[in-house]
NULUMSE-786008 format. One line per 5 residues: their letters; for each residue x, y, z of N, C-alpha, C. Coordinates in steps of 0.02 Angstrom, whole numbers, plus 32768, in hexadecimal, padded with zeros to 4 digits. Layout:
a	X Y Z X Y Z X Y Z | ...
//
This chain:
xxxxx	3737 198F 220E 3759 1969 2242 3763 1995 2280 | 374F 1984 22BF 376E 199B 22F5 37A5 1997 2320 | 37D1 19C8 2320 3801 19A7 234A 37F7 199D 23AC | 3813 1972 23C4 3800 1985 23F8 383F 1979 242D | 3869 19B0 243D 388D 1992 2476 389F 1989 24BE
xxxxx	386D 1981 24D6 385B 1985 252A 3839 1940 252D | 3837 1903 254B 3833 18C4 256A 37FF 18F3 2599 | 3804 1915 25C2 37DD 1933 25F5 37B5 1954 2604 | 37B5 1982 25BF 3771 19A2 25A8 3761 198E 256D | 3722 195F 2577 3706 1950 251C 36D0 195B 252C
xxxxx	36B6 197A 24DF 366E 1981 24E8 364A 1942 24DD | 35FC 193D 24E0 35DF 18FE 24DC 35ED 18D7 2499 | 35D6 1914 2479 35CB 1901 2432 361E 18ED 2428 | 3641 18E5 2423 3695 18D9 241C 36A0 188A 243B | 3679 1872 2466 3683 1827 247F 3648 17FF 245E
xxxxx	365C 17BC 2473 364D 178A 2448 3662 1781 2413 | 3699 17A4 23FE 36C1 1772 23B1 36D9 1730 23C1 | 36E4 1728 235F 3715 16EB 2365 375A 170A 235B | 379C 16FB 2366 37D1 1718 234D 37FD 16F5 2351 | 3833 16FD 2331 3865 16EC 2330 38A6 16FE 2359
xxxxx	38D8 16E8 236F 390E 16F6 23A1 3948 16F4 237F | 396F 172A 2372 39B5 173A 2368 39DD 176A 235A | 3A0B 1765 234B 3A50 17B3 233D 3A2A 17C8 22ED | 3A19 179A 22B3 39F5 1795 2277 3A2D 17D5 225B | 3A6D 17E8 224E 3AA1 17FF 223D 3AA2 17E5 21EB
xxxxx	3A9C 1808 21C0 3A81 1803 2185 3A51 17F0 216D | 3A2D 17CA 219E 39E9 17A8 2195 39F3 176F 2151 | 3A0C 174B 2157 3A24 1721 2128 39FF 16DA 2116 | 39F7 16B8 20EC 39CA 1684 20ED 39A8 163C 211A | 39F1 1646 214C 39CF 1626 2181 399E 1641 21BE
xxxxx	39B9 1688 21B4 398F 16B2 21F4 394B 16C4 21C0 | 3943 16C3 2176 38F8 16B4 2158 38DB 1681 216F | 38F9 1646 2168 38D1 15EF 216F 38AA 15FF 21CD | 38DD 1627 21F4 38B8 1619 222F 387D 1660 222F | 3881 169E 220F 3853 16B1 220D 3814 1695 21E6
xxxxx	3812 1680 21B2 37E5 1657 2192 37B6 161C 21B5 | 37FB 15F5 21F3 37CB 15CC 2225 37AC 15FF 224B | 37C5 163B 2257 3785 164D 2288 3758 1675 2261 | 3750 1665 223E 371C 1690 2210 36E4 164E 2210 | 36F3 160C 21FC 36D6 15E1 21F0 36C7 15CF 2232
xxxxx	36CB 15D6 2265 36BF 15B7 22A2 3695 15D1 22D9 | 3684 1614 22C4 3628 161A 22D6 362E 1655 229B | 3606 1646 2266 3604 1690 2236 35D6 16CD 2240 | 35C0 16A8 2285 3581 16DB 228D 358C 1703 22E3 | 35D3 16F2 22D6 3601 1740 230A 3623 175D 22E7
xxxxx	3632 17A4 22E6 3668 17BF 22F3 36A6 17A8 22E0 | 36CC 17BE 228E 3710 178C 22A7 3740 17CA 2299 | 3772 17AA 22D6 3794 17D1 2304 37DA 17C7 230E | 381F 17E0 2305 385C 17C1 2300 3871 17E3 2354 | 38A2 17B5 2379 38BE 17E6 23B5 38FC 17E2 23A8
xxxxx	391E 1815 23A3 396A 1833 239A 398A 1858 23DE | 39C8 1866 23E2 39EE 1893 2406 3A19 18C8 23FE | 3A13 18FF 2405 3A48 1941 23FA 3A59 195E 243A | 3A8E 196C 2447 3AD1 193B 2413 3ABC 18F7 23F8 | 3AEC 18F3 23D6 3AF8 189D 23BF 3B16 188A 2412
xxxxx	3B0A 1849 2432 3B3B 183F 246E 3B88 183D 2468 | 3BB2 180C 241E 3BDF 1829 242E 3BF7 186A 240E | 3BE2 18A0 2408 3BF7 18D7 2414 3BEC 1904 245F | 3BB2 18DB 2483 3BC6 18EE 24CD 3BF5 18DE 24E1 | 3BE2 189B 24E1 3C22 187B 24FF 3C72 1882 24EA
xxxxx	3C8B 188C 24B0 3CC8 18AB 2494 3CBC 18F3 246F | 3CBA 1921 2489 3CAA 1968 245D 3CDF 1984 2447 | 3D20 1976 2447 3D56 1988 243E 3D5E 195A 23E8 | 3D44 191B 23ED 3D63 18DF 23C1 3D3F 1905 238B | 3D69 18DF 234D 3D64 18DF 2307 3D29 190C 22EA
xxxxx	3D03 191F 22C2 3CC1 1929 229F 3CAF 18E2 2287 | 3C79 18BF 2297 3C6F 1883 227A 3C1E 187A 2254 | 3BF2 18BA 2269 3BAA 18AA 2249 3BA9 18C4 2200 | 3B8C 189B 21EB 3B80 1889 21A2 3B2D 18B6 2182 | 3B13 18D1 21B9 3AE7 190F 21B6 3ACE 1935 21FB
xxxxx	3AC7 1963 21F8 3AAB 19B0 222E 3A6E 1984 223B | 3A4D 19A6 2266 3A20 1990 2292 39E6 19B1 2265 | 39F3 19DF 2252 39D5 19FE 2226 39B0 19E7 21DE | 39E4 19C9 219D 39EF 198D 217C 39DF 1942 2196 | 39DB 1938 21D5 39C7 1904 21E0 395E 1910 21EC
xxxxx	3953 1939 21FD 3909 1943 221B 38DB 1947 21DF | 3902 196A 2185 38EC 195B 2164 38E2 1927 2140 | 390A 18FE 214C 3926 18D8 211C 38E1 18A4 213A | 38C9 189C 2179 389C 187C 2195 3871 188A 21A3 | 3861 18D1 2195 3816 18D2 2192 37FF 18CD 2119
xxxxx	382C 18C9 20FD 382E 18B1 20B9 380E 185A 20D2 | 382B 1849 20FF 3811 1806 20FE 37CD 17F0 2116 | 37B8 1826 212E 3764 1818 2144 3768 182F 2198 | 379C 1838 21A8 379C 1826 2201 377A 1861 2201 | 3757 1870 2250 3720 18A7 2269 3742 18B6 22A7
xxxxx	3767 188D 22CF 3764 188D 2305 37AF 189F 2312 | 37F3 18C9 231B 3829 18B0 231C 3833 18E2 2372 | 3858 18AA 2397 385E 18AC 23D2 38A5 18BB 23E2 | 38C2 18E6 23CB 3900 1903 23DC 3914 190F 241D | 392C 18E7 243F 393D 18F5 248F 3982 190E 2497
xxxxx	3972 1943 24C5 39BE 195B 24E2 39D3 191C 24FE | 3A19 190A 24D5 3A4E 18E8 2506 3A72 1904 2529 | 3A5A 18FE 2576 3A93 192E 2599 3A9E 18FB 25D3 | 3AD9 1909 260A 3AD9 18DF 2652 3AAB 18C4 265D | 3A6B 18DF 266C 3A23 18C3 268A 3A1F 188A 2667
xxxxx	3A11 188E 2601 39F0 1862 25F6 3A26 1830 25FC | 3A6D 1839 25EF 3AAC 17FE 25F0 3AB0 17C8 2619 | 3A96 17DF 2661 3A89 17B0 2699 3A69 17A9 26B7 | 3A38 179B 2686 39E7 176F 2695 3A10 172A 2688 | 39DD 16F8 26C6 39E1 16BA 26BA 39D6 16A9 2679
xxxxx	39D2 165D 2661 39AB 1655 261A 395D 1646 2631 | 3967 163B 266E 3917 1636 2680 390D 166A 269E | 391E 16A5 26A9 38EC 16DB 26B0 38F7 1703 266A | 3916 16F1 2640 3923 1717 2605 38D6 16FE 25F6 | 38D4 16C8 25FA 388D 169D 25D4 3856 16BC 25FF
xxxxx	383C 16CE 2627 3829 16D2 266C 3820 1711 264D | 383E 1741 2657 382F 179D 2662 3846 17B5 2616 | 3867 1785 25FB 3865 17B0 25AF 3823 1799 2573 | 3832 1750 256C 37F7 1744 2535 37A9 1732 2548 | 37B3 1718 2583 376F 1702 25B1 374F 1747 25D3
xxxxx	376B 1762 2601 3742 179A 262D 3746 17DF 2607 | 377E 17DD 25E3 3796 181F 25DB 3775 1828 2586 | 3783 1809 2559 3758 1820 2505 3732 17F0 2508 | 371C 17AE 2540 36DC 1798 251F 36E0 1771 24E2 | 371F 174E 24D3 370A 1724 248A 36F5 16EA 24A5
xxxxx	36CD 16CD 2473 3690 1691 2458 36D9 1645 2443 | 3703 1680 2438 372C 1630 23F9 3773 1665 23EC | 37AE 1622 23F1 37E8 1638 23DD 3802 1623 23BE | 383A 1634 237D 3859 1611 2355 389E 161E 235A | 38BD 15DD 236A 38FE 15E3 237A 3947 15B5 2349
xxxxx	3979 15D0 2334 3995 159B 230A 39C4 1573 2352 | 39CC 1529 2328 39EC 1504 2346 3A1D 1513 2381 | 3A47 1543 235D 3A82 1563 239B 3A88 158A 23A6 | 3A49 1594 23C7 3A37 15DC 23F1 3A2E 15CE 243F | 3A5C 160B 244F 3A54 1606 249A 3A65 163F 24A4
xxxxx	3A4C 1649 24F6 3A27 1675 2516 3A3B 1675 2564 | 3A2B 16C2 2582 3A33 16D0 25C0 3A7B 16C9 25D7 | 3A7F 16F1 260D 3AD6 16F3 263F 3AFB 16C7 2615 | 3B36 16D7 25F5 3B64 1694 25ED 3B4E 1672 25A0 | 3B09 1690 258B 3B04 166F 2561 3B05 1617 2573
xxxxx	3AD0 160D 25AD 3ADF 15CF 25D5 3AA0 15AE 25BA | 3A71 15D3 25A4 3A31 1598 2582 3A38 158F 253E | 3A19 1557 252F 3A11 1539 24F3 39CF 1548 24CD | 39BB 1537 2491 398E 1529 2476 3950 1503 2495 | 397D 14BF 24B0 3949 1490 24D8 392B 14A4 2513
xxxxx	395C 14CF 253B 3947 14F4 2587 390F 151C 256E | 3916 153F 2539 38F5 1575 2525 3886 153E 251B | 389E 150E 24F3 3859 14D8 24EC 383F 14D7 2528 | 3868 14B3 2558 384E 14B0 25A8 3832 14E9 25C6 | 3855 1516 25C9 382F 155B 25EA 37F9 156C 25D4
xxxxx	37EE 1573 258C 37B4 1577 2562 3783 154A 257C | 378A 1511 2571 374A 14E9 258C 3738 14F4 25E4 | 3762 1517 2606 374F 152D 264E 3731 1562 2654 | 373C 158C 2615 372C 15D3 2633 3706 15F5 25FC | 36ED 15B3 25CC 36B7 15CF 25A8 36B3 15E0 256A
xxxxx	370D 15D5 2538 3703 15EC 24EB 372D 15B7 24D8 | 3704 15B8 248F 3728 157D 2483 3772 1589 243E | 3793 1555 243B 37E4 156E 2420 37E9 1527 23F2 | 37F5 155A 23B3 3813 1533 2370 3871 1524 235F | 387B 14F2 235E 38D0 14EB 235A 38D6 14E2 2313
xxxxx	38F9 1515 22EE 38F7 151D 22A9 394B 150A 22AA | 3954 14BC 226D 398B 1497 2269 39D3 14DE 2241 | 39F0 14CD 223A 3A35 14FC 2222 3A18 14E5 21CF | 3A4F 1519 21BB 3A31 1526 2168 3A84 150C 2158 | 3A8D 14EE 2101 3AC0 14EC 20F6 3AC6 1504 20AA
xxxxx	3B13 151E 20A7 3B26 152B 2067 3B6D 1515 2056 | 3B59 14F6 2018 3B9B 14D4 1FFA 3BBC 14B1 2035 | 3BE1 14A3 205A 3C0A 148A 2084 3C0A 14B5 20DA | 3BD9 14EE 20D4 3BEE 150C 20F8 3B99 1528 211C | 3B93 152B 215A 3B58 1539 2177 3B50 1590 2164
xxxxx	3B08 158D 2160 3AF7 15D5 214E 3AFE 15E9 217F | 3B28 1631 2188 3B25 1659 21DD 3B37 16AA 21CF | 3B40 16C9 21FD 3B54 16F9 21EB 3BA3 170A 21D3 | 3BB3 16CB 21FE 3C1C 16D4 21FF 3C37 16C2 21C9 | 3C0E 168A 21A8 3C10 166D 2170 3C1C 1698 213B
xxxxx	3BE2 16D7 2144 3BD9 170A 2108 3C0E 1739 211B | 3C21 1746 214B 3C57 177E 2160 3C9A 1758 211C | 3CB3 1724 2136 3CDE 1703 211B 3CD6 16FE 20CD | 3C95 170F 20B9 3CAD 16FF 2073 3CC3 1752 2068 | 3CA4 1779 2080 3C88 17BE 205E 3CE8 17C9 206A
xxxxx	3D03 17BB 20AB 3D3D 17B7 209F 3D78 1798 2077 | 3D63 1776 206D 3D83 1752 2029 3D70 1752 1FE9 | 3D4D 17A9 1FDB 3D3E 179F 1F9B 3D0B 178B 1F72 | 3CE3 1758 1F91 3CB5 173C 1F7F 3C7D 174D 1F7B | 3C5A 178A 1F71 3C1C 17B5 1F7A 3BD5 1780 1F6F
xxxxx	3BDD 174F 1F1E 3BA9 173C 1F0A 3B9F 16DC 1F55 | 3BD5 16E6 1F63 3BBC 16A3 1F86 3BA7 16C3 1FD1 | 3BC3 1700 1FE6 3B95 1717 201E 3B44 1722 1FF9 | 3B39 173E 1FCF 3B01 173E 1FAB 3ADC 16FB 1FA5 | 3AF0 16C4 1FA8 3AE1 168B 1F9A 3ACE 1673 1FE3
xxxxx	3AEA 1675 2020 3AD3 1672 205E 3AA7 16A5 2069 | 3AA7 16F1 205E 3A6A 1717 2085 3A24 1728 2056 | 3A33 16F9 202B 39F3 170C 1FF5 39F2 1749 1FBF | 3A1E 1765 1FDF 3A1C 17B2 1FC1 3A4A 17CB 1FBD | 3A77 180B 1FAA 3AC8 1830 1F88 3AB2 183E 1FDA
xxxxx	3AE8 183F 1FF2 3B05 185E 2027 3B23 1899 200F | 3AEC 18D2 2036 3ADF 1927 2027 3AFE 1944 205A | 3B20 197B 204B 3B40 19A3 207E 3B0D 19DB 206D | 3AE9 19FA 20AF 3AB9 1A26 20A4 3AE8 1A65 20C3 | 3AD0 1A96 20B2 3AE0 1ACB 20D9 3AD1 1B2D 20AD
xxxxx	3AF6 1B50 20D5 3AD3 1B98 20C0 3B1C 1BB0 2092 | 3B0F 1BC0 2057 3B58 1BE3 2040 3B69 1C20 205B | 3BAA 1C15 206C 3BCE 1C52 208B 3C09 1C68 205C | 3C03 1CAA 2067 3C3E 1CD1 2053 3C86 1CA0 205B | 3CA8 1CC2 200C 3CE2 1C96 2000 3D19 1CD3 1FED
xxxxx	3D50 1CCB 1FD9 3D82 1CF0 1FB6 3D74 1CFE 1F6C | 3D4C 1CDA 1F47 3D34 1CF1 1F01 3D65 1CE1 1EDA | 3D8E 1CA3 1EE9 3DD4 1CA7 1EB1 3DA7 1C6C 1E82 | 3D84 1C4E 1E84 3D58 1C25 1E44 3D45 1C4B 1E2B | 3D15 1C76 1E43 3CFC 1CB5 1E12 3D3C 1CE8 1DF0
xxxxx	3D5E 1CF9 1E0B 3DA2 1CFF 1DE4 3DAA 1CDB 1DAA | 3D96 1CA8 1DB4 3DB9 1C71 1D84 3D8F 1C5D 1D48 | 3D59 1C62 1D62 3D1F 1C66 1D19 3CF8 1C27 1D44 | 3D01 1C18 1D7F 3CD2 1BD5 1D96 3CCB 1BEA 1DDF | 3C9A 1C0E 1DDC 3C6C 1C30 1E1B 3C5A 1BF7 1E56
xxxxx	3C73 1BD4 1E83 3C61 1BAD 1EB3 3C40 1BC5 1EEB | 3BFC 1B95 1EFA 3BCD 1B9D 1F3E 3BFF 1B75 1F6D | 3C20 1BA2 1FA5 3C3C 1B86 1FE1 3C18 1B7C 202E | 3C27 1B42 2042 3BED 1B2E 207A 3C24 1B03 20AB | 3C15 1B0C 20E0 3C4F 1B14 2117 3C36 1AA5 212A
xxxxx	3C4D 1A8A 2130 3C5C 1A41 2141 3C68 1A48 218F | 3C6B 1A6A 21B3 3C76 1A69 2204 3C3D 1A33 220E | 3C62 1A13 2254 3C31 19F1 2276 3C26 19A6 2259 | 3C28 199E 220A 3C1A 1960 21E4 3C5B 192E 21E2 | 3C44 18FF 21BC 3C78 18CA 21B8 3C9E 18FB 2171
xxxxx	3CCB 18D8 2177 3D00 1911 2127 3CF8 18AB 20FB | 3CD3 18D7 20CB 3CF1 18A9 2092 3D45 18A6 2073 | 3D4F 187D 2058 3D8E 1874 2024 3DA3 18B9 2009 | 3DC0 18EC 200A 3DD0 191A 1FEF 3DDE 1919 1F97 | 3DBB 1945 1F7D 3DD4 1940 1F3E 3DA2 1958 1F08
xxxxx	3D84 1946 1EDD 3D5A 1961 1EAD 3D27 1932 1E9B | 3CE3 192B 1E96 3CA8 190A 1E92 3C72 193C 1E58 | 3C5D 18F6 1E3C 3C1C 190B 1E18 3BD5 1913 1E3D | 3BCB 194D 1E43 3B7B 194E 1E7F 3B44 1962 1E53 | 3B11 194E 1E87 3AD8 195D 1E78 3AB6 19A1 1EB4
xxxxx	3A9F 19D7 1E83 3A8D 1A16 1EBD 3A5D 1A21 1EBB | 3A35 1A1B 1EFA 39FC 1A3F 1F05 3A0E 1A8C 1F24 | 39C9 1AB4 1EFC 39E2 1B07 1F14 399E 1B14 1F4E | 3996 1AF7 1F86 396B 1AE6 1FB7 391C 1B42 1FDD | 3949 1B65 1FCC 391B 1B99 1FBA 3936 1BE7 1F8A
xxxxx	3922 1C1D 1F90 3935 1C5E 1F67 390E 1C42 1F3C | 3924 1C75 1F09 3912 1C86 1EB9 392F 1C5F 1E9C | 395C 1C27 1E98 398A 1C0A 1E7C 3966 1BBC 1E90 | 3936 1BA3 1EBE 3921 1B82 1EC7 3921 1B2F 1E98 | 393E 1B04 1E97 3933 1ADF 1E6D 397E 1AA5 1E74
xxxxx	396F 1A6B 1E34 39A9 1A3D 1E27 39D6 1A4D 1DF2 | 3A0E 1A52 1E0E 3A4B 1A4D 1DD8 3A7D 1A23 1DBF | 3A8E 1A16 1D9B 3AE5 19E2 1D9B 3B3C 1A10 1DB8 | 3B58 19FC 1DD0 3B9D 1A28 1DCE 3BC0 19F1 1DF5 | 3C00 1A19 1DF6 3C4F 19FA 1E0E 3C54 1A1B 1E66
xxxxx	3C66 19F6 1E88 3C7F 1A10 1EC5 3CBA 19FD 1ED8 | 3CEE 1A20 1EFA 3D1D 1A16 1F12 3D22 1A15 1F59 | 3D2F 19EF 1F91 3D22 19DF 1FCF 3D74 19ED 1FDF | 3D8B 1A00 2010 3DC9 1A09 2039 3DE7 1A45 2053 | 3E21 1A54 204F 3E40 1A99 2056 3E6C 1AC8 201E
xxxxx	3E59 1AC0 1FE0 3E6B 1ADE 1FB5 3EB6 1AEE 1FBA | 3EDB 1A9F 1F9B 3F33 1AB8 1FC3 3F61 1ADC 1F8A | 3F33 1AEC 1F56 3F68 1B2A 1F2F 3F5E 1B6D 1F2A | 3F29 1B73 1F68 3F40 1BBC 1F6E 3F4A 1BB9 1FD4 | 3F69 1B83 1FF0 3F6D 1B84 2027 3F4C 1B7D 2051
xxxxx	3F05 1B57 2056 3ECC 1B5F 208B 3ED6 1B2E 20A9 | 3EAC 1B2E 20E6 3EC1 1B0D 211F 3E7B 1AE6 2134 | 3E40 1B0A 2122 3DF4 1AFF 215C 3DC6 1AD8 2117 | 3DC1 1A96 2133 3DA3 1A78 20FA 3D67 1AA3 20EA | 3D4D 1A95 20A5 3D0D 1AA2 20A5 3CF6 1A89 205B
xxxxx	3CBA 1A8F 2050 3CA4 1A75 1FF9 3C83 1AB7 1FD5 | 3CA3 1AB7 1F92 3C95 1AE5 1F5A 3C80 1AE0 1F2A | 3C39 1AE9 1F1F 3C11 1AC8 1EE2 3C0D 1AFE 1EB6 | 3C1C 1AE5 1E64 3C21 1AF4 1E28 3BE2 1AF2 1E18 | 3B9B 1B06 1DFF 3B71 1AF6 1DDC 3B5F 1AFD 1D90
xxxxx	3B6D 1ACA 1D6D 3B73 1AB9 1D28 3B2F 1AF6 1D0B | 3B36 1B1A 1CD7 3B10 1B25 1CB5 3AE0 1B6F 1CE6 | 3AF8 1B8C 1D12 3ACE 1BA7 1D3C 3AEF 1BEA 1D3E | 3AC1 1C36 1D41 3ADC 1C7F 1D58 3AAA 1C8A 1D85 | 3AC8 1CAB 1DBF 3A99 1CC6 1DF1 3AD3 1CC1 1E2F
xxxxx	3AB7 1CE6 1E54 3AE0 1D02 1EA6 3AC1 1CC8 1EE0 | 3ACD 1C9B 1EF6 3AC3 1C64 1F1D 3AD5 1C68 1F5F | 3AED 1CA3 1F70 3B01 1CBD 1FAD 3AC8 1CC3 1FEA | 3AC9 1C8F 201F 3A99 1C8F 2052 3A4F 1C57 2044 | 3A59 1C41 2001 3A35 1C14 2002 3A4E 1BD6 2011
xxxxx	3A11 1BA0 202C 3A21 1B65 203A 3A35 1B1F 200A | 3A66 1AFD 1FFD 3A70 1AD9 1FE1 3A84 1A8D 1FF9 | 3A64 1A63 1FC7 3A6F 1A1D 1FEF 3A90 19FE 1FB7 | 3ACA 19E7 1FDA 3AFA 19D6 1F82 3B1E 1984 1F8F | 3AF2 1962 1F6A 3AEE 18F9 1F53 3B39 190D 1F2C
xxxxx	3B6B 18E0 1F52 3BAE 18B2 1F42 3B9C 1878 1F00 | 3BA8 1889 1ED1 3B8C 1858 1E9B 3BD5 182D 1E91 | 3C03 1844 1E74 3C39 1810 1E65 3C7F 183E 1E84 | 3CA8 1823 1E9F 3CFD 1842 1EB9 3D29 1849 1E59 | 3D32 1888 1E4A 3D63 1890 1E08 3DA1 1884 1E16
xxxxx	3DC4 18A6 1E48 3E09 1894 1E4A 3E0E 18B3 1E91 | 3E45 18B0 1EB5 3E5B 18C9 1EEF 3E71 1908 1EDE | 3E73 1941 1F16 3E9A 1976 1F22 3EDD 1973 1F01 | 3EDF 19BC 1EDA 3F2A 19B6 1EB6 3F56 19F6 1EAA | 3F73 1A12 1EB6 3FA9 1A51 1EA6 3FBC 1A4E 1E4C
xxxxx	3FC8 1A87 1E3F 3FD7 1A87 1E08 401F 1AD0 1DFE | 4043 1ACC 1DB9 406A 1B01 1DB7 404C 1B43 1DC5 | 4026 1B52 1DB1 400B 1B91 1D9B 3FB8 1B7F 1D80 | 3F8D 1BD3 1D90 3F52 1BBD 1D7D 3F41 1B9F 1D31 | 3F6A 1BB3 1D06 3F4F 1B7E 1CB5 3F47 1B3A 1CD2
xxxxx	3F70 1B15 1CEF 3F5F 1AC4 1D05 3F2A 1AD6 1D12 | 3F14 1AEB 1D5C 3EF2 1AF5 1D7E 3E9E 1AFD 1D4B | 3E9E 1B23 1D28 3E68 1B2C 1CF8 3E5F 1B00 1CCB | 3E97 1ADB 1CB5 3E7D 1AA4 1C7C 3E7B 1A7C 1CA9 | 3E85 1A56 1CF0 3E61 1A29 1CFB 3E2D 1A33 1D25
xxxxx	3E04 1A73 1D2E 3DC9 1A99 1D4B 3D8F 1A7A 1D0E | 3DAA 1A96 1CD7 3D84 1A78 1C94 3D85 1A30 1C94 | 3DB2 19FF 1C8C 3DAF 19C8 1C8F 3D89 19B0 1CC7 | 3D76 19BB 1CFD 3D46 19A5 1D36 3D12 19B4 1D26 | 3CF2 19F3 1D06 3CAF 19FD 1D0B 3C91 19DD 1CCC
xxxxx	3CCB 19CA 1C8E 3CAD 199E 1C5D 3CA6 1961 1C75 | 3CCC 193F 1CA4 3CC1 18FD 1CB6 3C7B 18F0 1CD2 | 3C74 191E 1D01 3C47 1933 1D20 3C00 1934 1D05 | 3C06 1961 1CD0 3BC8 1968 1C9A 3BB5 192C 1C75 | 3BF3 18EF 1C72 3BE2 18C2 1C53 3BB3 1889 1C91
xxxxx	3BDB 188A 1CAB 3BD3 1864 1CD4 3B87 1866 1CE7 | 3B82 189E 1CFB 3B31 18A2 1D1C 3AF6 18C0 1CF0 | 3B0F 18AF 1CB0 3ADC 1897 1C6C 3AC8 1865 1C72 | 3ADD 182C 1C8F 3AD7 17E9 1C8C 3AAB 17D4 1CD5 | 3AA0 17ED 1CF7 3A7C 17F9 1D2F 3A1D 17EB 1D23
//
């Protein structure tokens, strides 16, 4: 897959895709259905997703909340796993913010990368203000030369597939029904970093990986699924993670600490991508570490059971 993020310098070979248009923030089963239309809608281009980094609103609010649900990073794989060749990562900055929606159309997808065909979901909009539509987006296309697919909204259970949708469950606990909207465990990827070593103290050695920047799940204890993404350690595991600020020994800076069931080796600096399988219980204090250890044990048996059944 190539990435490409300059609208203004592309090489030849890089234009004429088909692609798709959006934030694609977990890449979840509705942002599949519209890659899939542009796959099907000339198969004999190039298929190509266009994204933005930043996300806009983190331009636009950089102060507000952590709200992405994967790195830009995690997101580029996660889509070129899907076949894409083409991913068009554009700086969102001032310049591109206040483009018309018709010169967005005009100097970004028409003059500037050259696509053949666009795939857009229903409520998508575009340019200054976020002032065009989907439909503006059809019209311009047929003026200026590419043509544009309107891919309908996806639904689940009662509730439209989206990204906010999945924020909300992962916040409430609900890991397997965000799973159920994005096709796949919603993975927190990242590099393990140095910790205080009080699990390993404890006889349960945890890979710690910093949550900055992401949406914060439900705090508390989960059955995961681990990939060990490169090193010597390379491979799939089962284990327990604990997501939050560890409030019995006083911490403050969220982060997640994965247990890996059945595993010895130093995991330090390797990459890990770690699937939310089921929420065990919430964050909890205890008297003293004996609690603390018999219900360390009681999680990772649940745990072990649990994702036997998998």
């Amino acid at each position: 897959m190539r990435i490409i993020r300059d609208f203004q310098f592309v090489d030849p070979k890089d234009r004429g895709a088909v692609a798709a248009i959006g934030n694609f923030d977990g890449v979840h089963r509705g942002h599949q259905s519209v890659i899939d239309l542009a796959r099907e809608a000339e198969p004999q281009a190039p298929l190509g997703v266009m994204t933005f980094e930043p996300h806009p609103r983190e331009f636009f609010a950089p102060d507000a909340k952590p709200f992405r649900l994967m790195s830009a990073e995690a997101r580029a794989s996660r889509l070129e796993k899907l076949g894409v060749e083409r991913l068009y990562q554009l700086n969102f900055n001032a310049a591109l913010s206040g483009l018309t929606p018709e010169a967005f159309a005009r100097k970004v997808i028409a003059d500037g990368l050259g696509l053949r065909h666009v795939v857009v979901g229903s409520d998508f909009c575009f340019g200054k203000g976020r002032a065009g539509t989907a439909e503006d987006l059809k019209r311009f296309g047929e003026d200026m030369g590419f043509g544009v697919t309107i891919a309908p909204l996806m639904e689940y259970s009662e509730d439209t597939v989206s990204s906010t949708a999945i924020r909300r469950a992962l916040s409430d606990g609900r890991p397997r029904d965000a799973a159920n909207m994005l096709g796949h465990w919603h993975r927190i990827e990242g590099e393990v970093i140095g910790g205080e070593q009080r699990g390993r103290e404890l006889g349960y050695p945890t890979a710690n990986m910093s949550i900055d920047g992401l949406h914060q799940p439900a705090f508390g204890v989960y059955a995961v699924l681990v990939d060990v993404l490169d090193g010597p350690h390379q491979g799939s595991y089962h284990g327990a993670a604990s997501v939050g600020v560890r409030p019995m020994f006083d911490g403050s800076h969220p982060n997640i600490e994965t247990f890996l069931l059945d595993f010895t080796g130093n995991l330090y600096g390797a990459t890990l991508s770690v699937g939310l399988v089921e929420y065990l219980r919430p964050e909890m204090t205890f008297d003293g570490l004996d609690g603390l250890l018999a219900q360390m044990d009681a999680d990772c048996t649940q745990a072990r059971s649990l994702l036997a059944t998998l």
